[in-house]
C-alpha positions in Angstrom: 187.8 87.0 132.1 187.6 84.7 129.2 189.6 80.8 129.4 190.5 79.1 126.8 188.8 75.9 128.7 184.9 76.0 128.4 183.4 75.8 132.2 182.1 72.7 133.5 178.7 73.8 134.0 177.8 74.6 130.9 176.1 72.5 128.3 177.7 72.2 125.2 174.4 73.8 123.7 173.4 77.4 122.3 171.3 79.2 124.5 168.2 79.5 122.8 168.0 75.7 121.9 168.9 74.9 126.0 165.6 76.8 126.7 163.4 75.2 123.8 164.6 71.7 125.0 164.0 73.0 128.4 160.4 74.2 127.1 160.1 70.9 125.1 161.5 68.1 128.0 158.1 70.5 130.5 155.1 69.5 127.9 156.3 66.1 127.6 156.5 66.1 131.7 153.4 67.8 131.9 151.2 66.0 129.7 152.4 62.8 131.2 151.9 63.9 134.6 148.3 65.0 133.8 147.6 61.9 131.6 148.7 59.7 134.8 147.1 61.9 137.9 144.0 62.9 136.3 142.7 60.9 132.8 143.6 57.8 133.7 144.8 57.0 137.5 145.8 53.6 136.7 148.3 54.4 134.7 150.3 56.2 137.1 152.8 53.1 137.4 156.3 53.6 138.1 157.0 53.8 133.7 154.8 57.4 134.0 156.7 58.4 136.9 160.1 57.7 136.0 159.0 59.7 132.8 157.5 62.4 134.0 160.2 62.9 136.8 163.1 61.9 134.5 161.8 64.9 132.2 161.6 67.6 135.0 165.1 66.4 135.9 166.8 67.8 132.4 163.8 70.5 133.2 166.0 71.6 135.5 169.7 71.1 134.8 168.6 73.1 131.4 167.0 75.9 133.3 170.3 76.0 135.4 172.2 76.5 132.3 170.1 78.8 131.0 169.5 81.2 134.5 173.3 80.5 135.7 174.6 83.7 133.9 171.7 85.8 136.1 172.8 85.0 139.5 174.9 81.6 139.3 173.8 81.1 143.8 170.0 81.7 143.4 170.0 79.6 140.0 171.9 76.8 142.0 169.2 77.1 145.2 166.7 76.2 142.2 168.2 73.6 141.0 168.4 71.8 144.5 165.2 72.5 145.4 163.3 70.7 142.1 165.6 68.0 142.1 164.9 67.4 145.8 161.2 67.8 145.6 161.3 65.7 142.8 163.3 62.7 144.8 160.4 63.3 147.0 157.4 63.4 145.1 158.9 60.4 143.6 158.9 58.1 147.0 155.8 60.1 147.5 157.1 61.5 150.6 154.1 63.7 152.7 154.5 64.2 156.0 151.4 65.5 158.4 149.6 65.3 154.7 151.5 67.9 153.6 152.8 67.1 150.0 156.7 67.8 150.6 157.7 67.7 146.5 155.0 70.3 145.5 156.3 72.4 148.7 159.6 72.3 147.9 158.6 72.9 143.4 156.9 75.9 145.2 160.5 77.2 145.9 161.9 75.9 142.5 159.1 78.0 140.8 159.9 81.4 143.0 163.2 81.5 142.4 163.1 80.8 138.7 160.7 83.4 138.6 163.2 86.0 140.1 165.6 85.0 137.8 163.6 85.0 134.7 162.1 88.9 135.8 166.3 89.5 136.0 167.1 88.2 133.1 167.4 90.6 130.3 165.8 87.9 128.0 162.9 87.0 128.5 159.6 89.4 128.8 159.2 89.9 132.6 155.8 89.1 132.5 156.8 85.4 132.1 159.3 85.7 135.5 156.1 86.9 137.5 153.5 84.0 136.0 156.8 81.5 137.4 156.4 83.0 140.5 153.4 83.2 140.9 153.1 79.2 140.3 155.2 78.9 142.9 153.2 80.9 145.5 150.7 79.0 144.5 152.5 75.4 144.9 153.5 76.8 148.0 149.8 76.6 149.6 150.8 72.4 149.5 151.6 73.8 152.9 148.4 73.6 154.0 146.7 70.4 152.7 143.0 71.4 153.9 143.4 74.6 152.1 144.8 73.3 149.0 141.6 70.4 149.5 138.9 73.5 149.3 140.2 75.0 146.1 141.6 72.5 144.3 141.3 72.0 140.5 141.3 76.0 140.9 145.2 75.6 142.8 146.2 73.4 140.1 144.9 75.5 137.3 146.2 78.6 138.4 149.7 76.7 139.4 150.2 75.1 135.3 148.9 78.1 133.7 151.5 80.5 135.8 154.4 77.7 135.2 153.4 76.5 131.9 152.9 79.7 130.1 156.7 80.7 131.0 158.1 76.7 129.7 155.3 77.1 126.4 157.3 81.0 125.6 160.9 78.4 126.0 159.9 76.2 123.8 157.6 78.0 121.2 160.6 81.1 121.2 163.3 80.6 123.1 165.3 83.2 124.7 165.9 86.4 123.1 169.0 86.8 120.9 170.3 90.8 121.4 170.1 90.6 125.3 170.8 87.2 126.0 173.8 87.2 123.4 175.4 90.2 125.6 174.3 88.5 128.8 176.4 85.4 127.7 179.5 86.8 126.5 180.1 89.3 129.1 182.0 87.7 131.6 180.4 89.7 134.8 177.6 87.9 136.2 174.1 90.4 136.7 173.3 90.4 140.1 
């Protein structure tokens, strides 16, 4: 069912370029984030977390553009759970010590992770590193455990998320699947 009216949720981008700039908006997140939290503390004013935050915020309405066409419900789930962890990990909200906007990322991560192993795409391999950062954002749950192993956490949480965001930007999405994916007008569930 095709309209002659283009749908409000979609960016008036290609694809392929919505994940590179998806891919690109992460490493300049990332390595601002890291800069901030762990080379230089001091720096981690409200100018490196606007930008980091800001960043992960087209992050995510790109990766809902992108992940919409695989299951339009989950991709939206996503979507509300990074841009409210990211509202709280921006007031640096953390109740009982537990660090609610990492928790809630945890989520983001897992479901982007099913939806990139359902995509038709993108190698599955990338969907299970996604997930897999988010089980292991998830263990924000229990501060004294993430305390123990931490750098190892936070290792094991960017490789998993980054190598997914790296394949993005460096390659994009594929062209013969994702082509069909986006011009069918059934949704894959």
């Amino acid at each position: 069912m095709s309209s002659a009216f283009p749908s409000p949720y979609a960016l008036p981008l290609a694809p392929r370029l919505q994940a590179r700039l998806a891919g690109g908006f992460y490493a300049v997140a990332l390595l601002t984030a890291v800069y901030a939290e762990f080379i230089n503390p001091p720096a981690m004013g409200a100018t490196a977390i606007a930008l980091a935050v800001g960043c992960y915020v087209v992050v995510t309405v790109l990766l809902y553009a992108v992940l919409r066409p695989v299951h339009p419900l989950i991709a939206l789930a996503a979507t509300v759970m990074s841009l409210a962890g990211l509202l709280l990990d921006a007031i640096r909200w953390q109740p009982h010590d537990i660090n609610a906007g990492m928790t809630l990322h945890g989520v983001f991560c897992v479901l982007v992770g099913w939806l990139l192993f359902r995509s038709m795409f993108v190698p599955r391999l990338l969907g299970i590193l996604m997930g897999f950062a988010g089980l292991v954002w998830l263990l924000y749950l229990i501060p004294t455990l993430v305390l123990r192993i931490a750098p190892y956490n936070s290792f094991a949480g960017l490789l998993g998320e980054g190598l997914p965001m790296l394949w993005f930007l460096f390659v994009g999405i594929g062209d013969p699947h994702s082509k069909k994916l986006y011009e069918s007008s059934e949704v894959v569930s």
